[in-house]
C-alpha positions as CSV (number, residue, x, y, z in Angstrom):
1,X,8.4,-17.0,-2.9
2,X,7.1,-16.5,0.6
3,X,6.7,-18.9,3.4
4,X,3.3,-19.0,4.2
5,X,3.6,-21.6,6.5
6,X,3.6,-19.4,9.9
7,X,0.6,-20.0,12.1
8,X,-1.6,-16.7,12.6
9,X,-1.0,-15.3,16.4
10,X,-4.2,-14.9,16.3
11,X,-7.8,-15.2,13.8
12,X,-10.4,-12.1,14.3
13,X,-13.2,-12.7,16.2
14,X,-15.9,-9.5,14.9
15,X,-18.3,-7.8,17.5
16,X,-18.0,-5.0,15.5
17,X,-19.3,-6.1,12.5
18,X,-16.8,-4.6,10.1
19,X,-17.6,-6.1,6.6
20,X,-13.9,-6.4,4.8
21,X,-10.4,-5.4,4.6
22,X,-9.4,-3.1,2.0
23,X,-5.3,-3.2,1.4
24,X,-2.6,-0.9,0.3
25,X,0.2,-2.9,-1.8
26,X,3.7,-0.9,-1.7
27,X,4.8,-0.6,1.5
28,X,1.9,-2.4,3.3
29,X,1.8,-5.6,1.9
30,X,5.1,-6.1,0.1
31,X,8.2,-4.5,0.5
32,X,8.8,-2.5,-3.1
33,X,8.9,0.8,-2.2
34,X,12.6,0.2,-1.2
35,X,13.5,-1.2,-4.3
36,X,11.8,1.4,-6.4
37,X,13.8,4.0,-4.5
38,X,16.8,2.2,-4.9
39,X,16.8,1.9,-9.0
40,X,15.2,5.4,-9.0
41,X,18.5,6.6,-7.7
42,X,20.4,4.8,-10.5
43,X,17.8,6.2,-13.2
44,X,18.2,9.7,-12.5
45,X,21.4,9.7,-12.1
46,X,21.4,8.8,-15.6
47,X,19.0,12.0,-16.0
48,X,21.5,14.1,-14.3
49,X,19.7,14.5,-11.0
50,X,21.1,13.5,-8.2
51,X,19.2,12.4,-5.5
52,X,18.6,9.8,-2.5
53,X,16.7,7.2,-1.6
54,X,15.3,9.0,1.8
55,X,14.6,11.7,-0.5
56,X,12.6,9.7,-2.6
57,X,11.0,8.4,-0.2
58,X,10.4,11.2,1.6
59,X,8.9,13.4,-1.2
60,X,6.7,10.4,-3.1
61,X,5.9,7.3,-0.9
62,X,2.6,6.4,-2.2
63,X,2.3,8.8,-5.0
64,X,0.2,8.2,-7.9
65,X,2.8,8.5,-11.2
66,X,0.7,11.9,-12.2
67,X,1.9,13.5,-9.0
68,X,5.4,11.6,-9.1
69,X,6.1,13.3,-12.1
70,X,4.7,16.5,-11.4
71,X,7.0,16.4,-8.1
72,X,9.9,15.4,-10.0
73,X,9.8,18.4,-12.3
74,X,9.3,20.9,-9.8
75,X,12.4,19.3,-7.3
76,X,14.9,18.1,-10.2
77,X,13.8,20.3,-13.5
78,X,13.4,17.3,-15.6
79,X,10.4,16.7,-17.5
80,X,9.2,12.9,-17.8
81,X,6.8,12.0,-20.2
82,X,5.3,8.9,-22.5
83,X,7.8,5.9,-21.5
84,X,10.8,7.7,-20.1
85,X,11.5,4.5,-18.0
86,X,11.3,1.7,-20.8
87,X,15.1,2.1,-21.3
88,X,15.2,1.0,-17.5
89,X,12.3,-1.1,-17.2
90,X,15.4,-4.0,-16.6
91,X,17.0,-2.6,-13.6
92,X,13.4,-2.6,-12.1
93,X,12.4,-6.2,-13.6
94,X,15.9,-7.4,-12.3
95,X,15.4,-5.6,-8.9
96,X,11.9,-6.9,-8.5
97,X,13.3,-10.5,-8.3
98,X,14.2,-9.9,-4.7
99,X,11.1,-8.5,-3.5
100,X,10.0,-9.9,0.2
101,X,6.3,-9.7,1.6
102,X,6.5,-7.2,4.5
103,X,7.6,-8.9,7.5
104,X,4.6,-10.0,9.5
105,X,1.9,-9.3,6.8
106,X,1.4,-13.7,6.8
107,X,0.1,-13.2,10.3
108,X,-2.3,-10.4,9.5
109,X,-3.4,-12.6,6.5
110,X,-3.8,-15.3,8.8
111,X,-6.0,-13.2,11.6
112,X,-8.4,-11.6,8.6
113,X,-9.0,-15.2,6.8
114,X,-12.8,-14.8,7.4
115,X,-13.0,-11.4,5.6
116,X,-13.8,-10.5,2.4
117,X,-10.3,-8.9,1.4
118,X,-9.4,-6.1,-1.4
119,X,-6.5,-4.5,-2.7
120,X,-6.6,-0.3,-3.2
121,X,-3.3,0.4,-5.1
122,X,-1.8,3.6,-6.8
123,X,0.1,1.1,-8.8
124,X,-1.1,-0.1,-12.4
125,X,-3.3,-3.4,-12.3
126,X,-0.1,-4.9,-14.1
127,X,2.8,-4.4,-11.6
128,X,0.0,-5.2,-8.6
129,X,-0.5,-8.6,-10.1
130,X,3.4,-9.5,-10.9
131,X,4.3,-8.4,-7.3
132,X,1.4,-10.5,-6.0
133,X,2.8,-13.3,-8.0
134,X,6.6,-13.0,-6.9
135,X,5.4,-13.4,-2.8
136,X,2.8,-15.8,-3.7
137,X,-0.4,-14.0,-2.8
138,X,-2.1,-13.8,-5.9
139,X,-4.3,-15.9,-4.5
140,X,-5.7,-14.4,-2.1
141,X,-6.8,-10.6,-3.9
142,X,-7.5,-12.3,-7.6
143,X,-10.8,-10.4,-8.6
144,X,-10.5,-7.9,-5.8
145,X,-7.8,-5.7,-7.2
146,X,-8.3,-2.0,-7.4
147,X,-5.6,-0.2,-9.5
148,X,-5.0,3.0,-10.4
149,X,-6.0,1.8,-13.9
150,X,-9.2,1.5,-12.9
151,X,-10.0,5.0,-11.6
152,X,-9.8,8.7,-13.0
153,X,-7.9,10.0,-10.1
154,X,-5.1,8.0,-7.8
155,X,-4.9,8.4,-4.0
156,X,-5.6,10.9,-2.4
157,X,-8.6,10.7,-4.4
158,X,-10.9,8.3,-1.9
159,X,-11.8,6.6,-5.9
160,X,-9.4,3.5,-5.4
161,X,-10.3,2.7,-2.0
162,X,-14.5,2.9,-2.8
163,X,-13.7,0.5,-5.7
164,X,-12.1,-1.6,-3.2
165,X,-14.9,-2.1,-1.1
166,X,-17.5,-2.3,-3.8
167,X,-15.7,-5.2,-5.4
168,X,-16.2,-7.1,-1.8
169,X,-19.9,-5.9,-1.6
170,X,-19.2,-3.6,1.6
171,X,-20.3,-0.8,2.6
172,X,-16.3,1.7,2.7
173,X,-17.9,3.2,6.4
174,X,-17.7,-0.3,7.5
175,X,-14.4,-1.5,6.2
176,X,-11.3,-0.9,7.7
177,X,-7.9,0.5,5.5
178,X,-4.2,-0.9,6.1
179,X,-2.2,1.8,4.6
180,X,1.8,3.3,5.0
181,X,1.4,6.5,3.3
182,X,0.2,10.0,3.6
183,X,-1.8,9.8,0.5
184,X,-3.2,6.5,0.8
185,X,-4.4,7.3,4.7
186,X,-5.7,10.5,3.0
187,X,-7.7,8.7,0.2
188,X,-8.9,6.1,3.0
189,X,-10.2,8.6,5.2
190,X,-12.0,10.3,2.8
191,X,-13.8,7.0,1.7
192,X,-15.1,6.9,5.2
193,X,-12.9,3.6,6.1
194,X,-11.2,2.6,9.8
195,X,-8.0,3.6,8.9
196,X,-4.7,1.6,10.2
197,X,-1.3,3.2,9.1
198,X,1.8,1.3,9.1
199,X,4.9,3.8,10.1
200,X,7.8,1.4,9.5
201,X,9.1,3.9,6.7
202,X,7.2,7.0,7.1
203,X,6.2,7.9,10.2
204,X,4.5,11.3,10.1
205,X,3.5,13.8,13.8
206,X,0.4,14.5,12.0
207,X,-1.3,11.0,12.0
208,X,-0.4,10.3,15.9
209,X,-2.5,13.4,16.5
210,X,-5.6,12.7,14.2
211,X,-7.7,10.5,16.0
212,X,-9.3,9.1,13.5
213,X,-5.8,7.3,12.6
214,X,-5.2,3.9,14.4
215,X,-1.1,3.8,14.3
216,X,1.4,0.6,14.4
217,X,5.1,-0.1,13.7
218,X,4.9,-3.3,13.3
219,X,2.7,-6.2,11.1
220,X,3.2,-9.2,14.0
221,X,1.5,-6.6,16.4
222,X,-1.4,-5.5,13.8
223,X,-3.6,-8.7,14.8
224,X,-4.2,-7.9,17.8
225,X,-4.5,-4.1,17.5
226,X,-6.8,-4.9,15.1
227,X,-8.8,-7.4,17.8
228,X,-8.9,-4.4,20.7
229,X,-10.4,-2.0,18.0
230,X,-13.1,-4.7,16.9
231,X,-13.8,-5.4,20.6
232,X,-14.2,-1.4,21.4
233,X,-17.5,0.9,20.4
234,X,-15.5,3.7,19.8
């Protein structure tokens, strides 16, 4: 479980008057697309497609599993359906007991302590709350979780990031998004939300030049990124 013992460099002060946080999960708060990737290798191997991890992760970080699976017919030929994964579901569970919070996220939970906080995931309500539970944040999203589940259409679709906001009572304009992928900063955007894009593990020209996108590599510096932006009137 996660040390949560680390101070917060720093806790938002709110000029701006931004009324909640809404989160993305893989990637942004904990670490799981990289083990994903890593079985997902192994499991279609066992398919008969042989592929990579950067590949993977190049082709469907932040995918919903509709668009996974229509991505992996058209790259590999195969054709997924129903529970194709059960017979691997324990390389994943067994893989899933090393998953680590993204470094830095404790401070960023820390610095947004007074906010009303969500979760906007293209992951089933399920796997949100396990991997919650492994790093020891459960506690802080229980009853602000948006899942895929919950929605006709996964990111891009803004759907997932509205619910977010409506479950904290704020109006999306006047939220602000932490995302890590394309799909997710797509779906944010398009719910109207100050969006912040982690670029650790995909880092893409496109969102350096939209200037609606705030950019960061890192989750110790996101505190006080996130303390010029509520100081500015931009």
């Amino acid at each position: 479980m996660t040390n949560l013992n680390t101070p917060p460099t720093l806790q938002l002060d709110n000029p701006r008057g931004i009324e909640g946080f809404v989160f993305d999960l893989d990637g942004t708060i904990v670490d799981s697309e990289t083990l994903i990737n890593r079985v997902s290798v192994r499991v279609f191997r066992e398919l008969g497609w042989e592929t990579t991890a950067e590949e993977l992760n190049a082709n469907f970080r932040g995918t919903s599993s509709k668009e996974f699976l229509a991505g992996v017919r058209e790259l590999s030929g195969l054709a997924l359906e129903g529970d194709w994964e059960e017979p691997f579901q324990h390389w994943y569970v067994e893989e899933f007991k090393n998953l680590e919070m993204i470094p830095g996220f404790d401070h960023v939970l820390g610095a947004t302590s007074t906010f009303p906080r969500a979760i906007a995931s293209n992951s089933d309500r399920e796997r949100i709350k396990r991997s919650l539970n492994i790093v020891g944040l459960l506690q802080f999203f229980e009853g602000n979780i948006a899942s895929v589940d919950d929605v006709e259409e996964g990111k891009p679709d803004p759907a997932v990031y509205l619910l977010g906001a409506s479950l904290i009572g704020a109006n999306p304009s006047n939220c602000i998004a932490i995302e890590d992928a394309y799909p997710g900063a797509t779906a944010a955007l398009a719910a109207g939300m100050h969006t912040f894009v982690y670029t650790k593990h995909q880092d893409l020209a496109e969102w350096h030049e939209n200037p609606a996108l705030h950019t960061f590599d890192s989750m110790f510096d996101l505190p006080d990124i996130l303390q010029d932006f509520l100081n500015s009137t931009d």
